[in-house]
N, C-alpha and C positions, 0 to 999 in steps of 0.2 A: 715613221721614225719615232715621233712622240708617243706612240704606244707601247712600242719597244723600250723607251728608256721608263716610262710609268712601269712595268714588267720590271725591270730588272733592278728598281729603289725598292719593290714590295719584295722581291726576293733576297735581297741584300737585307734590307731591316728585318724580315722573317729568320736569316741564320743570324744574325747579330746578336738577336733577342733570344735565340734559340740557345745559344753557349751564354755560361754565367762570366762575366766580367767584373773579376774584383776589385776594387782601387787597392794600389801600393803605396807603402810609406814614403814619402817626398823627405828626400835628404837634402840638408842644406847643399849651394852648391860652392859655398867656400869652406876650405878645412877649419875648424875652429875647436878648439881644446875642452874640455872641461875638468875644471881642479876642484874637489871638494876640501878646503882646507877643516883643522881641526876647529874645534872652537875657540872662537876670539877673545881676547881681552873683556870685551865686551858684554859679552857671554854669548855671541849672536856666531850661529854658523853659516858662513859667508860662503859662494859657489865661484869659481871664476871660469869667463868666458876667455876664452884667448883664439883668435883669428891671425894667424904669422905675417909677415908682408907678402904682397904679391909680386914681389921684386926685389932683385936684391939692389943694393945700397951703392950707388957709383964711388966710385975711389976708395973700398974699404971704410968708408963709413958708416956706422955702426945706424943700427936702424931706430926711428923714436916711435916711441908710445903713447897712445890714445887713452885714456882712463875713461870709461863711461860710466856715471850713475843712470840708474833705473834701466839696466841693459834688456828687458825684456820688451821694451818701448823704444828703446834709441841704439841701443846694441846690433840689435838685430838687423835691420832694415841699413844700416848705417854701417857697416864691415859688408855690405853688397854692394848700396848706392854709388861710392867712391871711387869703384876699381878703376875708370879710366881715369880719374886724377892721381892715381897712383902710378897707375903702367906707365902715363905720358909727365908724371916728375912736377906735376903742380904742388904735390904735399908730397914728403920725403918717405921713403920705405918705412912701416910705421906696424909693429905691433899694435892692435886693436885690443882695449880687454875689458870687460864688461863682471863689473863687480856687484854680483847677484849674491842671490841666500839660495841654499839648502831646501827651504819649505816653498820654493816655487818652482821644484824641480819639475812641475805637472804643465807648467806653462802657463799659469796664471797667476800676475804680481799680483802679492798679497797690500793693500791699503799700510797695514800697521808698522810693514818694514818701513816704508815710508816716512810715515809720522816720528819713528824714533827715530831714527838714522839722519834725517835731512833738516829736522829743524834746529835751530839754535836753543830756543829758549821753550821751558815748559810751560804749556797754557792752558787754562779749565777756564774756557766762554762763560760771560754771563749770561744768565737767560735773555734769551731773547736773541741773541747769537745766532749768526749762519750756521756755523761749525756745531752748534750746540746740538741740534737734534742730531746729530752720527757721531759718538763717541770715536769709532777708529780713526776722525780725522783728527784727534788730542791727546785722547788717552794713550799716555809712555810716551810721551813726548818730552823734545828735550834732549836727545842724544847726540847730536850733530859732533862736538867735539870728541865725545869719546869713538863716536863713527870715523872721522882722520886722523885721530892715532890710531888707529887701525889699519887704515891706508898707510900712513908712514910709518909705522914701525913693522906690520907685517903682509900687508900685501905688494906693496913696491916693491921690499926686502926677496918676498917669495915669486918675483915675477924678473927684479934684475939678479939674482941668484940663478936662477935657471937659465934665463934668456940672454943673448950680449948685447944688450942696446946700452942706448947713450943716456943723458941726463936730462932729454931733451923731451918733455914731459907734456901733455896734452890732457886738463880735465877739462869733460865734457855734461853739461845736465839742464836738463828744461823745466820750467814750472817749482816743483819743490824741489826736484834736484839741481834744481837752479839756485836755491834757495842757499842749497847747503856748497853751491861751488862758489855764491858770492862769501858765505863766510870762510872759506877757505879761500880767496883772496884776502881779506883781514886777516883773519887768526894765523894764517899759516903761510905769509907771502912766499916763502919759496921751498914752497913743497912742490908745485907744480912752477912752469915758466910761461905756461898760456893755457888760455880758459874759450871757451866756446861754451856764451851763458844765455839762454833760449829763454825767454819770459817767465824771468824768476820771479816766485811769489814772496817777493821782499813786505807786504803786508801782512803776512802770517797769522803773529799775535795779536796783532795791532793796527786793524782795517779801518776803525772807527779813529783814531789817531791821528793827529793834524802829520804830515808827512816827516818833517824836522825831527819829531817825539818815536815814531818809529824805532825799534832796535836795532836795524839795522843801519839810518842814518846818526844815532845815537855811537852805533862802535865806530862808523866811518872818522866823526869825531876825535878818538882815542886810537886811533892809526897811528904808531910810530913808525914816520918817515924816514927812519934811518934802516927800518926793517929791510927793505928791497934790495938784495943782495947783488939779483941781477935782473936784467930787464924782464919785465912783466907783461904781456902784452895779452889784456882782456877785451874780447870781442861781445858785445852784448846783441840782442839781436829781438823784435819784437815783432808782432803783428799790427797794422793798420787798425784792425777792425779790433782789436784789445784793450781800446780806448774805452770802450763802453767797462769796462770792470777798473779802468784807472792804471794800468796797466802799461801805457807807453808815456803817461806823465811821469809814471812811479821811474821811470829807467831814466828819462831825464834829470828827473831831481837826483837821483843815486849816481851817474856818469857826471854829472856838472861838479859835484861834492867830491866825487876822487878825483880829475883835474884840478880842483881849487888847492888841492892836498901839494900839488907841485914834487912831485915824488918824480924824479929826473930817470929812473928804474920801472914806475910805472905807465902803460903807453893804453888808451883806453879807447875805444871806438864805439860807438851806437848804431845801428840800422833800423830803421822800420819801413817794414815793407809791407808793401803795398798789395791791397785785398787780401792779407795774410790774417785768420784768428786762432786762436788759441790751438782751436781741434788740429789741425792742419799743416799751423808754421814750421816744425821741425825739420823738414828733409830741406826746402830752399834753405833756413837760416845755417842749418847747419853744413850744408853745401858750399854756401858762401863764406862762414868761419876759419870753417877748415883751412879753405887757402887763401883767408881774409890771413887768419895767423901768422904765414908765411910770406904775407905779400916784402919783395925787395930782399927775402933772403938769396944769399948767396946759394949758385948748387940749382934752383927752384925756379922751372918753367912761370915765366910771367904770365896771368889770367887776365882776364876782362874784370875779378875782384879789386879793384884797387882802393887798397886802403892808406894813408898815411898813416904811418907811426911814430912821430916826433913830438 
């Protein structure tokens, strides 16, 4: 019997190998849109990803939207990972949309969008500098706010113009787009109403920096608390092992300084989790955000995430 079936793997691999077998292109397996908008304010031509809900909305309620920065990294993977928090109503029917450029329409993020887009403030390292030997992690830096006028004046505009969702706004971004979603809690408290903020590099300009002197505990500083229109609720979210870059101190001292703020509109949460570093943390953190955001809304299956928000 074992002769026979030795027989019949060499004549099975013999026509296997005999007919050519070509790979086919792998289609995503959720629908997801792509808008090429014109050129922006900015002068930058921005690409939009749009993924619809996988559900519709119970009681005629209108569905909310997910904003992702750096969607070729967190976009992707993330308008897949979700689906059963969405089918079984832990996070609400939610437009996904992933606000990409034009010049990575090949599939590889380009470094330099990056650098302009997500930092606040312009910076030429001294020598001696990390950043210093790779100009593209500096050079045209500095665009962060003209990056969310962008977002509020024409891609929210070009996305609730087409789409009927609600006001019920979700930025999302890791690392440097992390960067740029904690200044968009400052600069812009109610542009968005919750944030899912993955180990933002709030050291950017200023590594060597006693923490306090930072830029961005310097704006936390000049926070007018009377901005907060309506509740705010920022979920931050860090890795264990991120300590070693300074990393889960950096989010402590930055989350301790917006509570001290006493903004009754802003509601702020920390995680660090555990064996989580840098390469890695994004699908758990942003797993746990998602319906960390939600946690006690009304309408929204209760999780094992429980967060308070008070």
């Amino acid at each position: 019997m074992r002769f026979y079936h030795y027989v019949f793997t060499i004549s099975f691999c013999v026509i296997m190998y005999a007919q050519e077998i070509n790979p086919k292109k792998f289609d995503y397996p959720y629908d997801v849109r792509v808008f090429d908008l014109p050129q922006s304010s900015n002068g930058v031509k921005y690409r939009i990803y749009v993924r619809p809900p996988l559900r519709k909305s119970k009681d005629e309620v209108k569905p909310s939207s997910f904003y992702f920065l750096d969607p070729l990294r967190l976009f992707v993977p993330a308008a897949a990972m979700t689906y059963n928090y969405e089918y079984f109503n832990y996070h609400p029917a939610s437009y996904f949309i992933g606000i990409g450029y034009q010049n990575e329409a090949d599939g590889i993020p380009k470094e330099s969008n990056r650098t302009r887009d997500y930092t606040p403030t312009a910076f030429d390292p001294p020598e001696g500098h990390f950043l210093a030997s790779n100009p593209v992690d500096y050079e045209g830096s500095g665009g962060c706010d003209a990056f969310l006028r962008v977002i509020e004046e024409e891609i929210i505009p070009f996305i609730e113009n087409r789409y009927n969702v609600n006001q019920d706004r979700v930025l999302i971004g890791k690392s440097m787009s992390g960067l740029a979603a904690v200044h968009g809690v400052l600069s812009k408290p109610n542009l968005f109403n919750r944030y899912v903020i993955v180990s933002p590099a709030i050291w950017w300009d200023d590594w060597l920096y006693p923490r306090h002197e930072r830029y961005v505990m310097r704006q936390v500083e000049q926070v007018d608390v009377h901005e907060f229109d309506k509740e705010t609720r920022v979920y931050f979210a860090v890795g264990e092992e991120e300590e070693r870059l300074g990393l889960v101190t950096d989010l402590y001292v930055l989350t301790n300084a917006l509570k001290n703020l006493r903004i009754a509109n802003l509601k702020v949460n920390l995680q660090v989790l555990e064996q989580e570093q840098h390469e890695g943390v994004f699908p758990s953190a942003f797993m746990k955000g998602i319906v960390g955001v939600y946690a006690d809304q009304e309408g929204i299956r209760k999780s094992s995430t429980k967060l308070e928000w008070e």
